[in-house]
N, C-alpha and C positions, 0 to 999 in steps of 0.2 A: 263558322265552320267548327262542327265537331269529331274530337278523336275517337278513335274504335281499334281496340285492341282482335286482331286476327290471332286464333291459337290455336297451334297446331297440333292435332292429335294425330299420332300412328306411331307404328312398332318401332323400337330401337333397330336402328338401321343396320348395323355389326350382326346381327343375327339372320338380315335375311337379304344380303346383298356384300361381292367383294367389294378390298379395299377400291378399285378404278371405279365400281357403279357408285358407291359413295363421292367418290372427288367429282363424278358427272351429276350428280342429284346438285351439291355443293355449287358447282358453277350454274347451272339453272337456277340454282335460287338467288345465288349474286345478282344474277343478271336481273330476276324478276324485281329482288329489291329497286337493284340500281335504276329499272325503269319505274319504281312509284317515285323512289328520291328524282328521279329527272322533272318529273313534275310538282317537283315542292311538296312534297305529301309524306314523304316518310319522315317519323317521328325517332322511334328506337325499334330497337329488337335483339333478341336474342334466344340462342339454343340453349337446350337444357338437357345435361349431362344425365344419364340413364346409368351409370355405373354409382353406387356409393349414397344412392336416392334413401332418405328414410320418411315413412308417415308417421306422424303424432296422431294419435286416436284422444276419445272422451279417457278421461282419466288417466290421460299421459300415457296410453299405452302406447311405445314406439313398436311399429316393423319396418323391416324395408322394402324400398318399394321402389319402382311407384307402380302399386298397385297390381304385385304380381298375379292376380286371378285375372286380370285383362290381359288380352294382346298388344292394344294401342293406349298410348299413355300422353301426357302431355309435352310434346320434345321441343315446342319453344313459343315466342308471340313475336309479333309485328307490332308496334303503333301507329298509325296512321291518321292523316288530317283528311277529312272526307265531308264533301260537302250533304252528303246524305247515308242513311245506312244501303242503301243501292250501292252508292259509288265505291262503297266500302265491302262489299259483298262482290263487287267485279274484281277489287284486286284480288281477292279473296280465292276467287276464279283460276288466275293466273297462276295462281302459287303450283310449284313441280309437285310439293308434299300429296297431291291431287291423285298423281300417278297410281299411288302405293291402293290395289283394293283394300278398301273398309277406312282408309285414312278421310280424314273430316279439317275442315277449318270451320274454327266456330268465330263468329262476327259479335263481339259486343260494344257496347258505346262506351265510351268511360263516362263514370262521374264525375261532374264540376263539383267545385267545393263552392258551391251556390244558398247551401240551407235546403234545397229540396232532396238531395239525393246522398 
């Protein structure tokens, strides 16, 4: 069984939903978690703070960011234990982050520390 990191891309939530539609995005995503962890498959995860964000550029140039010339940015990941990249593309599915138009989850596999990857 290999892990697969799920990440989540879309807009900083605070800019385009009140405080209550926030706390209902929050509980659907518990719940989605809570149902891969029912199945022995949740790894880690976590959100990622959009206020106080900065990029390092070639030549150490910092701005902040993330990535002001986009809309959607990177606001967290999932790890997950998955028997294939399918199974891992369904919880992927599941996720609320779904909702939001233009929001994406990107499905990648992690690397083993094997000497190949």
């Amino acid at each position: 069984m290999d892990e697969y990191m799920l990440i989540f891309r879309h807009e900083d939530g605070k800019k385009v939903a009140s405080p209550e539609q926030i706390q209902i995005w929050m509980k659907q995503t518990m719940d989605w978690i809570g149902s891969i962890a029912a199945q022995n498959k949740f790894v880690a995860g976590n959100g990622l703070i959009f206020d106080d964000a900065k990029v390092v550029h070639h030549n150490n140039v910092v701005t902040n960011g993330p990535f002001g010339d986009i809309k959607e940015t990177l606001g967290g990941y999932l790890i997950v234990k998955a028997e294939s990249i399918e199974e891992a593309v369904e919880f992927a599915k599941g996720s609320p982050v779904l909702q939001g138009p233009g929001n994406t989850m990107e499905v990648r596999r992690i690397a083993r520390n094997d000497g190949m990857h």
